[in-house]
VOMARNU-711121 format. One record per atom (N, C-alpha, C): x, y, z. Coordinates in pm, whole numbers, padded with zeros to 5 digits, always signed. Last residue first. Example, Ala and Ser with C-alpha at 12.3 -4.5 7.8 and 13.67 -1.06 7.14 Angstrom:
! residues 2
+01285-00225+00708;+01367-00106+00714;+01290+00003+00787;+01319-00569+00780;+01230-00450+00780;+01320-00330+00780;
END
This chain:
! residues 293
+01906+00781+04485;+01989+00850+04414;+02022+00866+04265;+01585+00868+04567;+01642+00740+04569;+01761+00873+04460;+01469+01009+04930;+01467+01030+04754;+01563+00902+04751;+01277+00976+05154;+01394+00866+05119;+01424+00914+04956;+01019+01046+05251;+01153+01106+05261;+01279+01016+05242;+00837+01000+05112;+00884+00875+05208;+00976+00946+05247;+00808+01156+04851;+00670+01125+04945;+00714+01091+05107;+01037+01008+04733;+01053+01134+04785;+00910+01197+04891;+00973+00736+04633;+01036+00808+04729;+01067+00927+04794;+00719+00845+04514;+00663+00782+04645;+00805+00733+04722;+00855+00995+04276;+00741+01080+04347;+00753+00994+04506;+01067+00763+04184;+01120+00887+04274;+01010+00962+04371;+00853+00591+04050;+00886+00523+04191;+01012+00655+04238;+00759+00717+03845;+00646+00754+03941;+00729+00698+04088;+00923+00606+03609;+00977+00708+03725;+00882+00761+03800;+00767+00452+03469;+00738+00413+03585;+00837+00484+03701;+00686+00610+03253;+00566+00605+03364;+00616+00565+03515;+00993+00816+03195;+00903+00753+03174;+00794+00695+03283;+01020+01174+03144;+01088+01036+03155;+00948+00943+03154;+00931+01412+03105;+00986+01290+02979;+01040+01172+03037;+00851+01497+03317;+00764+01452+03255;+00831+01390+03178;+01001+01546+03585;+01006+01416+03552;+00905+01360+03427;+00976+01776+03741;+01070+01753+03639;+01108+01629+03588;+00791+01767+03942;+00943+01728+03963;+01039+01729+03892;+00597+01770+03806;+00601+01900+03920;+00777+01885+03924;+00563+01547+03719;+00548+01647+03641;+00620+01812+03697;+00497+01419+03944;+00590+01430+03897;+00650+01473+03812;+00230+01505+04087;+00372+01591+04162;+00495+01543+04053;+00101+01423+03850;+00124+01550+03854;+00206+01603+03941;+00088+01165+03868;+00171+01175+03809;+00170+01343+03781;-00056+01186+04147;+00102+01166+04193;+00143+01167+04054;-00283+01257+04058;-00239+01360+04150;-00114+01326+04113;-00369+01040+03894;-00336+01185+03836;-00301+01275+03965;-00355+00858+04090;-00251+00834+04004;-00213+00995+03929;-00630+00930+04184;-00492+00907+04252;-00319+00914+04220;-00813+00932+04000;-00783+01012+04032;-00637+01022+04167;-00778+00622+03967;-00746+00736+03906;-00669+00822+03913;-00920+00545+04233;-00755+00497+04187;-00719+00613+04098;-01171+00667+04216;-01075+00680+04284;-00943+00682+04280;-01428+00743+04012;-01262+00610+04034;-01166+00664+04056;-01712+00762+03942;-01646+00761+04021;-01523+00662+04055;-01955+00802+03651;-01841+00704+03718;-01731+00789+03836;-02129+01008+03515;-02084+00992+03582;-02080+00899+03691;-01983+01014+03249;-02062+00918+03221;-02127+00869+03397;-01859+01270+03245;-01976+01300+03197;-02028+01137+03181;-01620+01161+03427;-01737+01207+03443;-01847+01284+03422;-01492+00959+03239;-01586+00935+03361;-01657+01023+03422;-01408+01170+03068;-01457+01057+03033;-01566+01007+03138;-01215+01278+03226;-01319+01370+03182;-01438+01287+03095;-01052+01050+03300;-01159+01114+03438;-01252+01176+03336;-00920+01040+03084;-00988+00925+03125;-01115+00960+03237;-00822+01283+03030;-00889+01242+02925;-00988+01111+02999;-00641+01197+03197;-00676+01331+03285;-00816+01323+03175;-00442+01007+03129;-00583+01007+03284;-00623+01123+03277;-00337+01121+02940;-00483+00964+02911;-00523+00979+03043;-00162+01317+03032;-00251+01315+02924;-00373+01243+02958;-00010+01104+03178;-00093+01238+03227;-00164+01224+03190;+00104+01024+02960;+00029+00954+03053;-00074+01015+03162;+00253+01189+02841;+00146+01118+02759;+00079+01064+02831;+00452+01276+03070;+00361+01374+03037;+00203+01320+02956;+00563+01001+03135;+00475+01102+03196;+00392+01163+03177;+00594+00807+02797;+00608+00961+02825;+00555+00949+02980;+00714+00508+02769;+00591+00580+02762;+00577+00679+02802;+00946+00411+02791;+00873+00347+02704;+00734+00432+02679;+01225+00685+02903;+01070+00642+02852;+01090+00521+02746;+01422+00580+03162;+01395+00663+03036;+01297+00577+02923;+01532+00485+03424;+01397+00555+03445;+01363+00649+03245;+01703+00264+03534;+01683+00339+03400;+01539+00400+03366;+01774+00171+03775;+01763+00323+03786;+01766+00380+03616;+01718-00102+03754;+01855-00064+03718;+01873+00079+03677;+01519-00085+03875;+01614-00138+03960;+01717-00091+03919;+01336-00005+03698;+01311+00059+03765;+01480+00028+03878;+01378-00204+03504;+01412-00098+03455;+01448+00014+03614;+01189-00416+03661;+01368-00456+03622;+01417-00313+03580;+00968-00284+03656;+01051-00277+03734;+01150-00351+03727;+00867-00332+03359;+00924-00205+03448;+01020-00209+03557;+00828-00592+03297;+00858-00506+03158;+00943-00395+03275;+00661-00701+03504;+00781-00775+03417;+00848-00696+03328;+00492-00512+03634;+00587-00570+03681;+00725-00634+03608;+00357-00476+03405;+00390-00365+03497;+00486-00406+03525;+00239-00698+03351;+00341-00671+03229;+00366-00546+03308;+00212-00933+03676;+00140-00798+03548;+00224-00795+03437;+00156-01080+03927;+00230-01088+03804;+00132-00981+03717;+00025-01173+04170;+00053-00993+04161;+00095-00993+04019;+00036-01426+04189;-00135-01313+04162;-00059-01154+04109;+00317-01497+04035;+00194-01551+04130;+00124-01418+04077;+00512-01388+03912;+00475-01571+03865;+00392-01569+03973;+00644-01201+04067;+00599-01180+03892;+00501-01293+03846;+00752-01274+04336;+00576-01236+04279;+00508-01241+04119;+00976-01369+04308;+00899-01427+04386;+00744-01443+04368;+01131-01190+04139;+01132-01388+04085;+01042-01383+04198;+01131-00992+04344;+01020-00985+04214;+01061-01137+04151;+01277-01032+04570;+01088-01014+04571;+01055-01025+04399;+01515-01054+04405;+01422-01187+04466;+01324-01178+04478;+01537-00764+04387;+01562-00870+04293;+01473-00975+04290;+01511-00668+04635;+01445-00624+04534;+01417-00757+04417;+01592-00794+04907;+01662-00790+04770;+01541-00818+04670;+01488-00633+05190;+01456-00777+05131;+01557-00702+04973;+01436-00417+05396;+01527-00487+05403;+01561-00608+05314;+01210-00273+05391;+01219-00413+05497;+01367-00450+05459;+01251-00093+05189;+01267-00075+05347;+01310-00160+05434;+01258-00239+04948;+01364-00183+05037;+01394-00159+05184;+00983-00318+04951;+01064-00469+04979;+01204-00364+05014;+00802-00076+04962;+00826-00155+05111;+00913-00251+05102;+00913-00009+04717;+00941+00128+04802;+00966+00023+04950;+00754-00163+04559;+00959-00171+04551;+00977-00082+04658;+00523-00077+04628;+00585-00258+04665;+00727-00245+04619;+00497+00145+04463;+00501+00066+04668;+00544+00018+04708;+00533+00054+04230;+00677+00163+04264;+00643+00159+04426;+00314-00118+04201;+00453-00139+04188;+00530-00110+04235;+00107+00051+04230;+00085-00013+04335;+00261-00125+04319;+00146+00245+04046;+00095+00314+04211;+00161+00190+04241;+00049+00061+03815;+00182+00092+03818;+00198+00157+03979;-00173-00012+03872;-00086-00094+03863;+00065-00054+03844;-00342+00192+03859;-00317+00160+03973;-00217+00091+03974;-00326+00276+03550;-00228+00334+03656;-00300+00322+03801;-00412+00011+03400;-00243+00021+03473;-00215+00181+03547;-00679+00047+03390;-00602-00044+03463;-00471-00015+03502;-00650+00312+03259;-00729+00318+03412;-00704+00202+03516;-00559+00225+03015;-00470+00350+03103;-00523+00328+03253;-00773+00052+02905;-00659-00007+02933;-00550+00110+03020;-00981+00224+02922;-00996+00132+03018;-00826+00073+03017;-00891+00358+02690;-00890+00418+02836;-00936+00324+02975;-00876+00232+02478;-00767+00288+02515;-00794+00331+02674;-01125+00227+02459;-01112+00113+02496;-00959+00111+02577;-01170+00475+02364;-01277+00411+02473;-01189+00257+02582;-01028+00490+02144;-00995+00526+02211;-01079+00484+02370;-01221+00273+02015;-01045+00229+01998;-01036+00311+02107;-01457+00407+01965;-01437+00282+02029;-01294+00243+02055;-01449+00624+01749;-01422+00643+01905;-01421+00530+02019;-01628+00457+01517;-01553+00567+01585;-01590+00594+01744;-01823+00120+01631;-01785+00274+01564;-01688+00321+01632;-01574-00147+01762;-01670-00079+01728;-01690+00054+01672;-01305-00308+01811;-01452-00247+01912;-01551-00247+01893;-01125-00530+01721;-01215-00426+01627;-01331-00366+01768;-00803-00552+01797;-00947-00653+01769;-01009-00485+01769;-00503-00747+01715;-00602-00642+01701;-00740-00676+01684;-00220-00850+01880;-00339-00859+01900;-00447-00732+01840;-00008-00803+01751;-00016-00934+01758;-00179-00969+01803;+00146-00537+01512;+00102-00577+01650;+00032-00720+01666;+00193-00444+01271;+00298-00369+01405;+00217-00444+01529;+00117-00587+01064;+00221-00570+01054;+00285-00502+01195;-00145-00555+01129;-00119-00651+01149;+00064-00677+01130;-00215-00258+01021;-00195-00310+01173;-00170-00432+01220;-00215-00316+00716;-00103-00259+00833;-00110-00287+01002;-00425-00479+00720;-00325-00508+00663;-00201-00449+00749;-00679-00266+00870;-00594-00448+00913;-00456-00444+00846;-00769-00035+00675;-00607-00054+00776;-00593-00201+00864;-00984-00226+00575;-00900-00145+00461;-00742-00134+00581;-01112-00312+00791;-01096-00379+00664;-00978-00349+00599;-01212-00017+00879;-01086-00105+00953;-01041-00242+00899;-01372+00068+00658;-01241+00148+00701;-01161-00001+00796;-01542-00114+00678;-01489-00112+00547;-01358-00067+00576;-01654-00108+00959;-01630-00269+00908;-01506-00205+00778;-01603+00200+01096;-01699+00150+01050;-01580+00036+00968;-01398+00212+01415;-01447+00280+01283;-01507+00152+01232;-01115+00112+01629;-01268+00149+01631;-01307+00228+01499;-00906-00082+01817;-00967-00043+01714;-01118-00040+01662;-00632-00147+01925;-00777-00106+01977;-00832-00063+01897;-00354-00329+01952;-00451-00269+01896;-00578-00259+01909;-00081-00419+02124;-00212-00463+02093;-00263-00319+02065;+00243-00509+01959;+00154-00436+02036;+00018-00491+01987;+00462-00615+01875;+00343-00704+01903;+00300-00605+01997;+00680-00550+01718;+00596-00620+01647;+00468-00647+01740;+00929-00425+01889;+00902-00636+01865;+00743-00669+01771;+00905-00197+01929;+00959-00245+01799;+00968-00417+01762;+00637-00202+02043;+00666-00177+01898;+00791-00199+01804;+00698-00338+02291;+00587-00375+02235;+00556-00344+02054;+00893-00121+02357;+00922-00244+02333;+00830-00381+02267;+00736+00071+02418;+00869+00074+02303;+00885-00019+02275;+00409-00028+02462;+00521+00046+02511;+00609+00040+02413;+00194-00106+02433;+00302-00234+02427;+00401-00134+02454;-00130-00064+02250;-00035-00081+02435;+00063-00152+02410;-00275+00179+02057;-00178+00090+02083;-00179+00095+02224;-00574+00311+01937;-00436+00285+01944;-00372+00229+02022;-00729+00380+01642;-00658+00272+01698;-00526+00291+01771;-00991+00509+01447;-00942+00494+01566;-00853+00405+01639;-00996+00569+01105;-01025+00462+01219;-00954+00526+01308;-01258+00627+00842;-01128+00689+00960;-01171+00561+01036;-01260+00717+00489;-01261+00636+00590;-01263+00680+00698;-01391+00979+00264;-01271+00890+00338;-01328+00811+00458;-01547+01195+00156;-01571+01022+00108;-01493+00937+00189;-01555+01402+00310;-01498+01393+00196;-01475+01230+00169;-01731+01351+00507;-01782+01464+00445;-01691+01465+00290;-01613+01182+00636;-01680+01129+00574;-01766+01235+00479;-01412+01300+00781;-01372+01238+00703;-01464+01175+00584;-01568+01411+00949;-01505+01510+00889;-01431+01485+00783;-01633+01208+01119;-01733+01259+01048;-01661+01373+00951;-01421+01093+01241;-01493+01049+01165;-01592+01125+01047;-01325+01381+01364;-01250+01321+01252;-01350+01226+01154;-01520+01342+01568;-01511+01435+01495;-01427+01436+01366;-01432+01077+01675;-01572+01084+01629;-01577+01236+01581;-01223+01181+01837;-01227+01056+01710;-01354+01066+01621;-01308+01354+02001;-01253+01369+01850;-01245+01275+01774;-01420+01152+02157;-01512+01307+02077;-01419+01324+01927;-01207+01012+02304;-01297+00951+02178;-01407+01083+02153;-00856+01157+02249;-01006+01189+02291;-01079+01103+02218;-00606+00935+02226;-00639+01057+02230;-00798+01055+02292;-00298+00803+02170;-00422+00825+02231;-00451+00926+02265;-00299+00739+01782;-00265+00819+01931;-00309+00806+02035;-00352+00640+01534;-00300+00584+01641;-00277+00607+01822;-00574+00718+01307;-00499+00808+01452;-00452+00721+01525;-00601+00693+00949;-00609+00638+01090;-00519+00683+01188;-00780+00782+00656;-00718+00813+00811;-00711+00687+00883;-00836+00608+00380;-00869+00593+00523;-00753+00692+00535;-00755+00712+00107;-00871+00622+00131;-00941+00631+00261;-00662+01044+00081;-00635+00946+00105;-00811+00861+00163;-00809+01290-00206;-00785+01256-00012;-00738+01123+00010;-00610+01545-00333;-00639+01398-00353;-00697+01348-00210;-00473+01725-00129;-00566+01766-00279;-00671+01633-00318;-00580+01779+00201;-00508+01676+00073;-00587+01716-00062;-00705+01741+00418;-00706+01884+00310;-00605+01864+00212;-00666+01554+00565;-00808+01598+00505;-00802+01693+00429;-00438+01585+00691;-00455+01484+00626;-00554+01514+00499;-00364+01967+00741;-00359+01811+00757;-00404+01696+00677;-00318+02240+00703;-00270+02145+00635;-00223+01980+00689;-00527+02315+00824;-00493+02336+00730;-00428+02265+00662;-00672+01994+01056;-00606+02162+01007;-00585+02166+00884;-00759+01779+01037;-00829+01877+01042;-00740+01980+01035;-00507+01569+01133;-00614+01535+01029;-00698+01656+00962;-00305+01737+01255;-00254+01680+01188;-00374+01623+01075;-00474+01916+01437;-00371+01982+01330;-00322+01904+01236;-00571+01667+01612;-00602+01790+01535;-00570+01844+01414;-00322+01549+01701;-00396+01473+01629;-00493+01596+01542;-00259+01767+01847;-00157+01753+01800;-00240+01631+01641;-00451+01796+02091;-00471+01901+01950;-00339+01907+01879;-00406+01512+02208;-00496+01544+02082;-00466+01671+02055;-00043+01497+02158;-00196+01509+02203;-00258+01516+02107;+00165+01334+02012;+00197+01334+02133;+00020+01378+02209;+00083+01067+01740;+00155+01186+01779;+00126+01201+01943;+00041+00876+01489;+00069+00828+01598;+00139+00960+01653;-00128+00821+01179;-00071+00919+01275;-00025+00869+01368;-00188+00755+00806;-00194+00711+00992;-00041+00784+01032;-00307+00707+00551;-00268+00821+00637;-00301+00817+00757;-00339+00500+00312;-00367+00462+00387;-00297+00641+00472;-00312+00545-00002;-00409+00416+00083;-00473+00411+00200;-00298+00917-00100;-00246+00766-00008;-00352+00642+00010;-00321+01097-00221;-00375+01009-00281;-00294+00855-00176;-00114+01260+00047;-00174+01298-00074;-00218+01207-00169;-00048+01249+00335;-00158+01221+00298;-00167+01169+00147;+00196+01409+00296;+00198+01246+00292;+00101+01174+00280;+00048+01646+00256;+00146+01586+00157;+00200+01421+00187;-00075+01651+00467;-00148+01666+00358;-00081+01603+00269;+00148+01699+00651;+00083+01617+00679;-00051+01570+00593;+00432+01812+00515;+00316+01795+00550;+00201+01701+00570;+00646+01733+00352;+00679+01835+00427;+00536+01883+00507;+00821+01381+00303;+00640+01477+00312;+00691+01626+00398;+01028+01163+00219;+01030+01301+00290;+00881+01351+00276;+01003+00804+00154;+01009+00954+00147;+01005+01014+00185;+01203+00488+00256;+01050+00620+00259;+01117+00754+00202;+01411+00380+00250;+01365+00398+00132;+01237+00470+00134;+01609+00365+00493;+01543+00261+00440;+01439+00259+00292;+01673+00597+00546;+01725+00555+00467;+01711+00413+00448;+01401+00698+00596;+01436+00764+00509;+01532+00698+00457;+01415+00615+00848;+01308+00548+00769;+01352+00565+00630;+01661+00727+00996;+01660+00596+00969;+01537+00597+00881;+01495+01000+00993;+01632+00973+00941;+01633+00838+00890;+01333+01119+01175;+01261+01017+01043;+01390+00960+00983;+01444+01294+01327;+01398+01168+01358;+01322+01067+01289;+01463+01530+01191;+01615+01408+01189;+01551+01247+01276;+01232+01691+01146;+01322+01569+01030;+01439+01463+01052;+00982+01713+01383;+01168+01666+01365;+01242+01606+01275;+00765+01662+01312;+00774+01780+01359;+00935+01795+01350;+00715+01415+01015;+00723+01444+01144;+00765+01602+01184;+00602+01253+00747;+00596+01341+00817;+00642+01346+00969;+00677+01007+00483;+00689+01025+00645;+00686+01159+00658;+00548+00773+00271;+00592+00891+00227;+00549+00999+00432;+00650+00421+00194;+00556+00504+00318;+00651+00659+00301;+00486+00121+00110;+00586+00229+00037;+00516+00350+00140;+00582-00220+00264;+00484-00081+00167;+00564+00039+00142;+00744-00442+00312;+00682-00399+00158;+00584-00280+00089;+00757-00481+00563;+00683-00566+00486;+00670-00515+00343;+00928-00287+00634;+00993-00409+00607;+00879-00505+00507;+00742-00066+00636;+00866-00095+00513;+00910-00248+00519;+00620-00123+00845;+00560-00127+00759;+00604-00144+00588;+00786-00146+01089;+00788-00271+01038;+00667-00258+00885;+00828+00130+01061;+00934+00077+01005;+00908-00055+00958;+00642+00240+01204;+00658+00238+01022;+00739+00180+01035;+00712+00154+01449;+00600+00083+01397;+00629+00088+01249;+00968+00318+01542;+00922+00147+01494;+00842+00082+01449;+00818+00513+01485;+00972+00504+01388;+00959+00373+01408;+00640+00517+01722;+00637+00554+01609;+00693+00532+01480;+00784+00558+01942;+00686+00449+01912;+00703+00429+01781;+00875+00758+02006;+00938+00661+02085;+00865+00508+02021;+00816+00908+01692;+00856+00944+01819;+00914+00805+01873;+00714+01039+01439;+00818+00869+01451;+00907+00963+01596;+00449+01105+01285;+00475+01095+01405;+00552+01007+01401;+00255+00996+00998;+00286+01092+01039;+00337+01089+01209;+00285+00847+00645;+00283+00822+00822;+00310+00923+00885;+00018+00721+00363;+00106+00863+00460;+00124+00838+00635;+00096+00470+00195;+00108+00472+00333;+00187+00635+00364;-00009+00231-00008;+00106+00380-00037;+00052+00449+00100;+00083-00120+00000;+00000+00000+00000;+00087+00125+00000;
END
């Protein structure tokens, strides 16, 4: 397929990439030309816009940092939709707002195009191994039409439902893990205290009830004080703060949540937004008066 890609951030650059490997032909937008570098010399093209990679494409999928970043990129001036030619389908990888998804939809359909909603859990490592899971939401034809590619960057994709279902679904999956992550950077906070080798507590728990992909993916990272993103702070913010405004025009009450958005806001506070989710374990040392070094 002829594939406009827009966004090759922490995620991003790996996903197109496994889209070249398979054989499509992908004309790349990003805010940072040097971070398209590698795609470029794998044989994609340069786009100086997000219209322009758009431009008679198969396929024009995004993966960027917010929604009014997803915005600008389908609906602005010079985004997807204002393509001389319009590409078949949009698709937003991001996570973002399900309103907007469903504003894209319809904005897409005003000019005959597709749109899907889909986006990802697997962290960095989930993308460049190919096997992130996919959430995916838009009408049977449109997500018909982007399978092909999404089967190329991920292992599990399953279809929700109309627009804005991908992101919907995106947010139950943020609402699970940020207790699960709270309740990680604890449990490394109490096996120090007590005195126990970090190490061992986790061969102890990973393989019983507590076992998560929190656990197995992070806190080995977390030990070896490599606190640098699979998944922004700041992006994470983002999805809870999108997740509450969610809950409460449906109005749901969730606590945990709103818990997590306090403490990933002292860490924000801390100068810890680019790093990654699970540098949340400095906030609940420093909470402890124990900063970690």
């Amino acid at each position: 397929m002829e594939i406009g890609w827009i966004g090759t951030g922490v995620m991003g650059a790996s996903m197109a990439g496994h889209l070249l490997g398979a054989g499509h032909r992908l004309r790349v937008f990003t805010r940072t030309p040097s971070k398209a570098a590698g795609l470029l010399e794998r044989g994609a093209l340069w786009a100086d816009s997000p219209a322009a990679a758009a431009e008679g494409a198969d396929l024009a999928i995004s993966i960027v940092g917010m929604p009014e970043d997803v915005e600008e990129v389908h609906l602005g001036t010079r985004g997807t939709l204002a393509a001389t030619s319009a590409p078949k389908v949009v698709v937003d990888m991001t996570t973002s707002s399900p309103a907007l998804a469903v504003r894209i939809a319809e904005a897409a359909a005003d000019r005959g195009v597709g749109a899907v909603d889909a986006p990802v859990s697997g962290g960095d490592v989930g993308a460049r191994e190919a096997r992130l899971s996919i959430m995916v939401g838009g009408a049977d034809a449109a997500v018909a039409a982007a399978r092909p590619a999404f089967e190329c960057m991920g292992r599990t994709v399953v279809h929700q439902g109309p627009p804005g279902s991908g992101q919907h679904t995106k947010m139950v999956n943020q609402i699970a893990i940020a207790s699960t992550m709270v309740g990680m950077c604890e449990g490394l906070r109490y096996a120090e205290d007590a005195g126990l080798d970090p190490k061992q507590v986790l061969e102890s728990i990973s393989g019983g009830a507590a076992g998560s992909w929190t656990l197995t993916n992070l806190a080995p990272r977390v030990l070896r004080s490599d606190l640098e993103p699979g998944f922004r702070i700041d992006h994470f913010l983002k999805d809870l703060r999108i997740a509450l405004s969610e809950a409460e025009r449906m109005n749901l009450d969730l606590p945990g949540v709103r818990l997590a958005r306090e403490l990933y806001e002292h860490a924000v506070a801390a100068g810890l937004a680019e790093k990654g989710t699970h540098a949340l374990v400095d906030v609940v040392a420093t909470r402890n008066g124990r900063p970690r070094a």
